[in-house]
C-alpha positions in Angstrom: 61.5 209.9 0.0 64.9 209.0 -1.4 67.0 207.3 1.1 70.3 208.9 1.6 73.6 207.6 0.8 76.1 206.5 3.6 78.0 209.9 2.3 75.5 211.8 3.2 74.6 210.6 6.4 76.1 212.6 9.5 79.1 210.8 10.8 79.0 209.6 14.1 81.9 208.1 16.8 80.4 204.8 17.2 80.7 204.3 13.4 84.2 204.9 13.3 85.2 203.1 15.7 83.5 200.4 14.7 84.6 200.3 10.7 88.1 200.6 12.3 87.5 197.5 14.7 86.1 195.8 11.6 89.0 196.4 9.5 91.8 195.6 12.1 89.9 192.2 12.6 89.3 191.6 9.2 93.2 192.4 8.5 94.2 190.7 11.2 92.1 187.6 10.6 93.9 187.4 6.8 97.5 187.9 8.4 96.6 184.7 10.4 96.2 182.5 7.8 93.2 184.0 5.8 90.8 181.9 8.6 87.0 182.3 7.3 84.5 184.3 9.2 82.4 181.5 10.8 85.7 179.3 11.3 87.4 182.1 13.4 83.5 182.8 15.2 83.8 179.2 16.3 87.5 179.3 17.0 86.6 182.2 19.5 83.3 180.9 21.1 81.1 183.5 19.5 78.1 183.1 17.1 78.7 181.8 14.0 77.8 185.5 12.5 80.0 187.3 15.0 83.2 188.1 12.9 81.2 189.0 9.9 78.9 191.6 12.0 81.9 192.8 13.3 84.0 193.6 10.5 80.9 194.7 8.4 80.6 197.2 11.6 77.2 196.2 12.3 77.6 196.2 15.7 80.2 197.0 18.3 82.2 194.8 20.0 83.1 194.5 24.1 86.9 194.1 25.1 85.7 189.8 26.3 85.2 189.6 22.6 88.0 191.0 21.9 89.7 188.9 24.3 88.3 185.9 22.5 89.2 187.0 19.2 92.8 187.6 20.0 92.8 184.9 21.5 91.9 182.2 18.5 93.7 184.6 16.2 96.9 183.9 18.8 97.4 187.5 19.8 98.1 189.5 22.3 94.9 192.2 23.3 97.4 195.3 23.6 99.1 194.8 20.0 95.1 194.2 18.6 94.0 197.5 20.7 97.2 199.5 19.4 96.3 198.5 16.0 92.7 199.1 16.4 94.0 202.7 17.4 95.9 203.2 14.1 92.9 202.5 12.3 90.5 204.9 14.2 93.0 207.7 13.7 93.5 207.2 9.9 89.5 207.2 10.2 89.5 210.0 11.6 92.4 212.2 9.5 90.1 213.0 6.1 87.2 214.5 8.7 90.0 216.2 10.5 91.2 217.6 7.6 88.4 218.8 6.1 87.8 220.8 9.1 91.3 222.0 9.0 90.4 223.8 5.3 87.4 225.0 6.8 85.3 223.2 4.3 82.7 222.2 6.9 83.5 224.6 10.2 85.1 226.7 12.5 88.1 226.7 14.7 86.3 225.8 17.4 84.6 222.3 15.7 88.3 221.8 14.8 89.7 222.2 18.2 86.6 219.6 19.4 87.6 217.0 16.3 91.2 217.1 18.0 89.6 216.6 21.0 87.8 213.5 20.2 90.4 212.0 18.8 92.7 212.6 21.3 89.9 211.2 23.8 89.5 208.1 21.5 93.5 207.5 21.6 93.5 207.7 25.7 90.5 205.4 26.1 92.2 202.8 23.9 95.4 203.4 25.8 93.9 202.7 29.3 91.8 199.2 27.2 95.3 198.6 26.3 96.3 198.9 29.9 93.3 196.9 31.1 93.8 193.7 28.5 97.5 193.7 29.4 96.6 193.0 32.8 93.0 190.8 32.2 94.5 189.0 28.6 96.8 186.4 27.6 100.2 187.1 28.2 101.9 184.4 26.5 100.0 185.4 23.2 102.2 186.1 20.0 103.2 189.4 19.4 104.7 190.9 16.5 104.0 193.7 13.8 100.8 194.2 12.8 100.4 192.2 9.7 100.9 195.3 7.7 104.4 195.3 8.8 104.1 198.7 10.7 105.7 199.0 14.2 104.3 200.6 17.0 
């Protein structure tokens, strides 16, 4: 049997979120003074192998980790979180579109992809809520290294 290529294979929430996680920790670990992997890992108290899981999206990350991370990047959790949320919804805008044309479905799998991603952007809006209370207030904040605003 051939095995099928990451294209082909049915697209899942848990994967997009975690590519997205990966790449805002990847983007902002390079903003931050291009800090290796295992160096950040240590910097954070995690595994050596930690930040390289993560932003290969091999496995999902809880909001203590990203507490951690933030923290030995010198962030704030809420400006990591909004960013993280940026990245999941331009995930998320090439499968909405598609099912916009009505290359793969109906109006009703549209209305439900809207719905997801509207779901996704409140349950990062209440973490956001959550880490501003529970993290580091006296991290720095500022753009996302990208130079995009909130």
């Amino acid at each position: 049997m051939t095995p099928r290529s990451a294209s082909d294979r049915p697209i899942r929430g848990g994967d997009l979120l975690r590519a997205a996680c990966g790449k805002t920790l990847r983007k902002w670990r390079v903003a931050r003074g291009n800090l290796g992997q295992a160096a950040l890992s240590r910097k954070a108290g995690l595994p050596f192998h930690a930040v390289g899981s993560l932003e290969r999206g091999a496995r999902a990350v809880d909001l203590r980790e990203i507490a951690r991370l933030c923290g030995a990047l010198d962030m704030a959790v809420p400006v990591f979180l909004q960013d993280l949320h940026r990245s999941l919804l331009e995930a998320l805008q090439p499968l909405l579109q598609n099912l916009r044309d009505g290359t793969h479905a109906s109006d009703d799998l549209s209305r439900a992809a809207d719905l997801v991603a509207e779901r996704a952007g409140q349950l990062l809006s209440s973490m956001t809520g959550l880490a501003g209370e529970q993290g580091p207030g006296s991290k720095r904040q500022g753009p996302p290294p990208d130079g995009s605003g909130p």
